[in-house]
KEKE-3310 file (N, C-alpha, C; in steps of 0.2 Angstrom, whole numbers, plus 5000, padded with zeros to 4 digits):
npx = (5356:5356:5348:5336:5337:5333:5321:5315:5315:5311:5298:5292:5296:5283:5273:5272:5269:5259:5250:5252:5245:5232:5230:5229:5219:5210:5211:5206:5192:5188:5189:5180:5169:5167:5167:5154:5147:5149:5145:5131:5126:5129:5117:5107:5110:5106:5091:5088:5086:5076:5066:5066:5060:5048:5039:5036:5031:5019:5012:5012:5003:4991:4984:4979:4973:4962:4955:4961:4965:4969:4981:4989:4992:4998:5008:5015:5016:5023:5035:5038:5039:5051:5060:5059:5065:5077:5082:5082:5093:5095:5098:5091:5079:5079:5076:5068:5058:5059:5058:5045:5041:5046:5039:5025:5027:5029:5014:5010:5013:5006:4993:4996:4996:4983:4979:4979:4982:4989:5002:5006:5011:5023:5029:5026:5032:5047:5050:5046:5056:5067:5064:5063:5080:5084:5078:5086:5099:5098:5095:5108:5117:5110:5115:5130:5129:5123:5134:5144:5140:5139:5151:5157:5149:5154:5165:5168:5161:5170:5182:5197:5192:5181:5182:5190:5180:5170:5174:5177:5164:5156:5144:5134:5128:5113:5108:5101:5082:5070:5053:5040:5029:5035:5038:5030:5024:5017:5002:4997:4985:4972)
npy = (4486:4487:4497:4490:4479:4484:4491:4479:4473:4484:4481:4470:4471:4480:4472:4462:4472:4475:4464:4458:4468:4467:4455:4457:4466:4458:4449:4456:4458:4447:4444:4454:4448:4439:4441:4447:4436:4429:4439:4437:4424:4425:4433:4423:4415:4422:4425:4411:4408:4417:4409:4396:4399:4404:4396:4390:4403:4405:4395:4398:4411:4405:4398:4408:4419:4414:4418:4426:4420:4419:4428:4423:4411:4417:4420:4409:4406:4412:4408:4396:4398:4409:4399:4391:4400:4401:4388:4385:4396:4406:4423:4435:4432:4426:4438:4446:4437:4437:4451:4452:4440:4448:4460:4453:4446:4457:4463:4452:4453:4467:4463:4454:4463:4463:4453:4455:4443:4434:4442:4442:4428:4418:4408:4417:4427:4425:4419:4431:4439:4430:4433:4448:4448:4442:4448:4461:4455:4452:4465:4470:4460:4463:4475:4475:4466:4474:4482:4477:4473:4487:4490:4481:4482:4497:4494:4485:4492:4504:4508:4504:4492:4490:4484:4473:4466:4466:4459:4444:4443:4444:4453:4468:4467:4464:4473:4473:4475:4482:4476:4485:4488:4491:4501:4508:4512:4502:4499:4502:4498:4498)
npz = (5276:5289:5295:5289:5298:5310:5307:5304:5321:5327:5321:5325:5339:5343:5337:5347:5359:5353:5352:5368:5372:5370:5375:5390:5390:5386:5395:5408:5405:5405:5417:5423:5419:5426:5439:5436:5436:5449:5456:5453:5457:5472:5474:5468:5479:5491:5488:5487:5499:5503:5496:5501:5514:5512:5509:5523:5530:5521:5525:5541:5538:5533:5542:5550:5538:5530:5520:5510:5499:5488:5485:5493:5486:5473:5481:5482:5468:5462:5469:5461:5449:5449:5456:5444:5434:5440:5439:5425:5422:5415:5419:5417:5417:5431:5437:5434:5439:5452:5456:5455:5466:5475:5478:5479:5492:5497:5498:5503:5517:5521:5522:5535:5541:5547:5556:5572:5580:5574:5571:5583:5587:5590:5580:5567:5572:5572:5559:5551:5555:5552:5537:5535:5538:5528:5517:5518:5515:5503:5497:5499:5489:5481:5475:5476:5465:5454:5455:5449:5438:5431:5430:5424:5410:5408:5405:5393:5385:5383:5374:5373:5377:5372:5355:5357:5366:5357:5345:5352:5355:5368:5377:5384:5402:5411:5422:5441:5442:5450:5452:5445:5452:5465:5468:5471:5489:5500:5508:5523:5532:5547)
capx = (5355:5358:5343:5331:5337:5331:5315:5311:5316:5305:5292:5292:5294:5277:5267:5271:5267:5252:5248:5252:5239:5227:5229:5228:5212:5205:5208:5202:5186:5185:5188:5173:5163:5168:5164:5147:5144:5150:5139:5124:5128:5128:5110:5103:5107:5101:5087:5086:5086:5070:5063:5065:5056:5043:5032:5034:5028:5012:5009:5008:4996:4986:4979:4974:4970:4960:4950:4966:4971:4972:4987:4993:4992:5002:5014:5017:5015:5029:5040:5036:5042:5058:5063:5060:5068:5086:5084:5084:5099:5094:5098:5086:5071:5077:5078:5062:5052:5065:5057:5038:5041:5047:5031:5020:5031:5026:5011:5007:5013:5003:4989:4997:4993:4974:4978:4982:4983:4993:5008:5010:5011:5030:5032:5029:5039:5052:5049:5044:5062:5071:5064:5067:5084:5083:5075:5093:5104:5095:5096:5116:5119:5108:5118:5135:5129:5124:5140:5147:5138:5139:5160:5159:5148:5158:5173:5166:5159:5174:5188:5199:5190:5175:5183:5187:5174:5166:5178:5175:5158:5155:5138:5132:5125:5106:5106:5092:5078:5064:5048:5039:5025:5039:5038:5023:5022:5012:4995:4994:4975:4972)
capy = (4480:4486:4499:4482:4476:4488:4492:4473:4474:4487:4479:4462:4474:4484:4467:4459:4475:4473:4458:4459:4472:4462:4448:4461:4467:4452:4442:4460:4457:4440:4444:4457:4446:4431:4444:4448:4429:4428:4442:4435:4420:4428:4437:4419:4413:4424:4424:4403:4407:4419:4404:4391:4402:4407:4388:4391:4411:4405:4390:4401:4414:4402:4398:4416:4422:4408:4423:4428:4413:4422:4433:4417:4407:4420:4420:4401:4402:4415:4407:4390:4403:4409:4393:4388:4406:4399:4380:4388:4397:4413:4428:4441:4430:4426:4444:4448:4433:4438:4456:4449:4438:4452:4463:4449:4446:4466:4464:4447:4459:4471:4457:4449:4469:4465:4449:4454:4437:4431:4447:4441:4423:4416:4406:4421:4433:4422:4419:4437:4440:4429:4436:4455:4450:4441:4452:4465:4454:4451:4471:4472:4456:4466:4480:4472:4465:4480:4487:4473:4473:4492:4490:4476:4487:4501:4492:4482:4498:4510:4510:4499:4487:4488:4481:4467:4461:4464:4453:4439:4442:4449:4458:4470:4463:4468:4475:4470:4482:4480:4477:4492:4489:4490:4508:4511:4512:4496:4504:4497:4501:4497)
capz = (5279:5298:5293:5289:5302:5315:5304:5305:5326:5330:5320:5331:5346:5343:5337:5354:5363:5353:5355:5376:5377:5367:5382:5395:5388:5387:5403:5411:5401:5407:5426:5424:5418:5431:5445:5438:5438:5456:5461:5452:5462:5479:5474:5469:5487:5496:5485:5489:5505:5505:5493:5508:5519:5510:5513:5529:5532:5521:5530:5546:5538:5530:5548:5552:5533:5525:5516:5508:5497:5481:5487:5496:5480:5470:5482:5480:5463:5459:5473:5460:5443:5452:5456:5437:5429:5442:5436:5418:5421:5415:5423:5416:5420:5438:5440:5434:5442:5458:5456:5454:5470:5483:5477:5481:5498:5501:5498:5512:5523:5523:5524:5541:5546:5547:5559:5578:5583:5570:5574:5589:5587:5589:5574:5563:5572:5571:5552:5550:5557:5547:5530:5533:5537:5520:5512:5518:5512:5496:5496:5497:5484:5473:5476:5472:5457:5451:5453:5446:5431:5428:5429:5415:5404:5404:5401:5387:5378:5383:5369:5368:5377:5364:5351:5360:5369:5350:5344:5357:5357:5376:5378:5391:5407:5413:5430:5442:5442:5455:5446:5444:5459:5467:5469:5477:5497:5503:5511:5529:5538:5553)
cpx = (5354:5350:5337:5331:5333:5323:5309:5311:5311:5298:5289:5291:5286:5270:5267:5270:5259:5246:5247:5248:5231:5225:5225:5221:5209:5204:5205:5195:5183:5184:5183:5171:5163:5165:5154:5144:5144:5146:5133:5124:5124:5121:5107:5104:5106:5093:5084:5082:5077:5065:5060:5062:5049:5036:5031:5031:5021:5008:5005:5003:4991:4981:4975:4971:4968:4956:4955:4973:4971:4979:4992:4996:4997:5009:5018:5019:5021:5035:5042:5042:5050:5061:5065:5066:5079:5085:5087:5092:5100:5092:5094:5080:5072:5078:5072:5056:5055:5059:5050:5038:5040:5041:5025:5020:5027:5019:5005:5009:5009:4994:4988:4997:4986:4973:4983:4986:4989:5002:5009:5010:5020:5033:5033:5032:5046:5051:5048:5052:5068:5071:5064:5075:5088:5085:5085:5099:5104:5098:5105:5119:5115:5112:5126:5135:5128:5131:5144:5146:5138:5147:5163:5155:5151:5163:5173:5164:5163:5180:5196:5195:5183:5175:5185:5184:5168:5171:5176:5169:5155:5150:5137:5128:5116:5108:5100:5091:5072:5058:5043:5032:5029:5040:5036:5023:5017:5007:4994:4990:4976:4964)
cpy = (4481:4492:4493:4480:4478:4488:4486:4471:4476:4484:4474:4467:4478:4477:4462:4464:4476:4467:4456:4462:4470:4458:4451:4462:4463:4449:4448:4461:4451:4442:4450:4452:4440:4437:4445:4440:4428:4430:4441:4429:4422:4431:4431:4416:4416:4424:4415:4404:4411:4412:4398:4395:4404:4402:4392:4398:4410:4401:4393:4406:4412:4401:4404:4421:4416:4413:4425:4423:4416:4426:4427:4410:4410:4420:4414:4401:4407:4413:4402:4395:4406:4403:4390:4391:4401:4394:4383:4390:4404:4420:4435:4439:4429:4433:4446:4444:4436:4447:4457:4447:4443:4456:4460:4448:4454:4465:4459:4453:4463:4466:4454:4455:4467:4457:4449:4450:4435:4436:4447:4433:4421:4415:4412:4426:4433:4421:4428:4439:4439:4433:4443:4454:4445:4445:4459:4464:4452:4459:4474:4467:4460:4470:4481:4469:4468:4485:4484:4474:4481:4493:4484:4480:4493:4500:4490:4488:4504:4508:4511:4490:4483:4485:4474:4463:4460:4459:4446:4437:4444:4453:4460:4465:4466:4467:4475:4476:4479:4481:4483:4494:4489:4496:4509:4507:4506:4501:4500:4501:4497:4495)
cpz = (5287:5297:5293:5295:5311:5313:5308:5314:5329:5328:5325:5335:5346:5343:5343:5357:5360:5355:5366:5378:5375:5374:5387:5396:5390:5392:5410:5409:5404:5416:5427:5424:5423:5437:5444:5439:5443:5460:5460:5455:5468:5479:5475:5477:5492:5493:5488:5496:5509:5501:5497:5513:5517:5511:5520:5531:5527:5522:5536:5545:5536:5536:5547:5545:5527:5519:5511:5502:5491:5482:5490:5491:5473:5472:5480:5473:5458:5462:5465:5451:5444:5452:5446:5433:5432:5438:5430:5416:5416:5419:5424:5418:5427:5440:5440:5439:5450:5461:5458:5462:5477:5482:5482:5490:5503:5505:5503:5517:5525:5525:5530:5544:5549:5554:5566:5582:5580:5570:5580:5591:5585:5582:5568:5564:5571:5563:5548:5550:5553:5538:5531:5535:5529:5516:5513:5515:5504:5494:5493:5493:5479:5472:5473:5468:5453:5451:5449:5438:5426:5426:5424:5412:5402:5402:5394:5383:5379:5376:5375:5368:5372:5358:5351:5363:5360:5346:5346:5358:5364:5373:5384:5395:5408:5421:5434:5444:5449:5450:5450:5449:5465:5473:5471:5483:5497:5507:5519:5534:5542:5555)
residu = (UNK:UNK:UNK:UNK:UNK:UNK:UNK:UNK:UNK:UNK:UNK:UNK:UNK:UNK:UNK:UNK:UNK:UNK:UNK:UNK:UNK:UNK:UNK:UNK:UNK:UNK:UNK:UNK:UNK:UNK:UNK:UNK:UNK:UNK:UNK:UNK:UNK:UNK:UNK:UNK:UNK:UNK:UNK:UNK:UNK:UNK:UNK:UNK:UNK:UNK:UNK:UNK:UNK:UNK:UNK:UNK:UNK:UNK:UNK:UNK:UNK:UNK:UNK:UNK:UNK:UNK:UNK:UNK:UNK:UNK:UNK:UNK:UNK:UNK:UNK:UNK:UNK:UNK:UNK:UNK:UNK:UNK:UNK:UNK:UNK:UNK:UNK:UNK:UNK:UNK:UNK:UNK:UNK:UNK:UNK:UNK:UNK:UNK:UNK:UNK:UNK:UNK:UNK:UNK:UNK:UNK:UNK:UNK:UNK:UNK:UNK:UNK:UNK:UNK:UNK:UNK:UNK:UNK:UNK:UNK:UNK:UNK:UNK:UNK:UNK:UNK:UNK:UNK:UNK:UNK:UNK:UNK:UNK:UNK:UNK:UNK:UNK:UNK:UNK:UNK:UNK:UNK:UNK:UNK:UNK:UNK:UNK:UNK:UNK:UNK:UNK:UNK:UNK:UNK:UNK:UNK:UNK:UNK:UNK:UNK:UNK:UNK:UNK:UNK:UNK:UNK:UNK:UNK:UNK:UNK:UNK:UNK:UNK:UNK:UNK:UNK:UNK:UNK:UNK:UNK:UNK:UNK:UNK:UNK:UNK:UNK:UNK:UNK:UNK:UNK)
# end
């Protein structure tokens, strides 16, 4: 009887040691995943903020580059796509249209090289100003989501925690990628 007794003792103590690390598991599972939301957060506003800028930097080049509406028109028309991918609320499409946009953002630039007048006119130095320190802070929010997101994947597919995020249903995150023109140096002639 005092044998049973202990048998069935230790039993109870191992299924609530089981069970406590089950929890543990999981609300560590949770508070990854709540960081990667925070830090994708933080990305889309600095993201907004290059959004809200971006009227006004092709209003001012429009003056001095009316030849240049195609590139001026994409810009607009990806700022327009981005906004859509946030509304939606998917985070792989605001990455990629996000990814599309700074490209395009590049490649004005190198455009508002061919306009002396226009690189020394106020308003876009000061705009010009604002979006490379944007563009910096966009840099380090991508940076910490990226970290974010590779420290919930490994947690989710390390053992123990992989069986319970496969339980629960938890899937890896996507990390932002820069879209693949991304990569190539901007050409600026003179």
């Amino acid at each position: 009887m005092k044998t049973a007794l202990i048998t069935v003792g230790g039993l109870f103590a191992l299924l609530i040691v089981i069970v406590m690390m089950f929890i543990g598991i999981n609300n560590k599972i949770i508070d990854r995943d709540e960081t990667v939301t925070q830090a994708w957060a933080n990305v889309e506003t600095v993201l907004q903020r290059r959004y809200d800028l971006i009227p006004n930097l092709v209003n001012t080049v429009k003056g001095y580059a009316t030849h240049e509406k195609e590139l001026l028109t994409e810009v607009t028309r990806l700022r327009s796509q981005w906004g859509e991918a946030k509304a939606s609320g998917n985070a792989d499409q605001s990455v990629k249209a996000a990814g599309m946009l700074e490209s395009a953002i590049g490649r004005l630039m190198v455009v508002v090289e061919k306009y002396p007048d226009l690189k020394a006119n106020q308003n876009f130095l000061a705009l010009q100003e604002e979006l490379a320190g944007t563009e910096n802070r966009i840099s380090v929010e991508r940076r910490r989501y990226n970290e974010s997101v590779a420290a919930y994947n490994k947690y989710i597919r390390q053992y123990p925690g992989s069986i319970i995020a496969g339980m629960k249903g938890f899937k890896t995150k996507t990390p932002f990628e820069s879209a693949p023109e991304a990569a190539a140096a901007p050409v600026v002639a003179f």
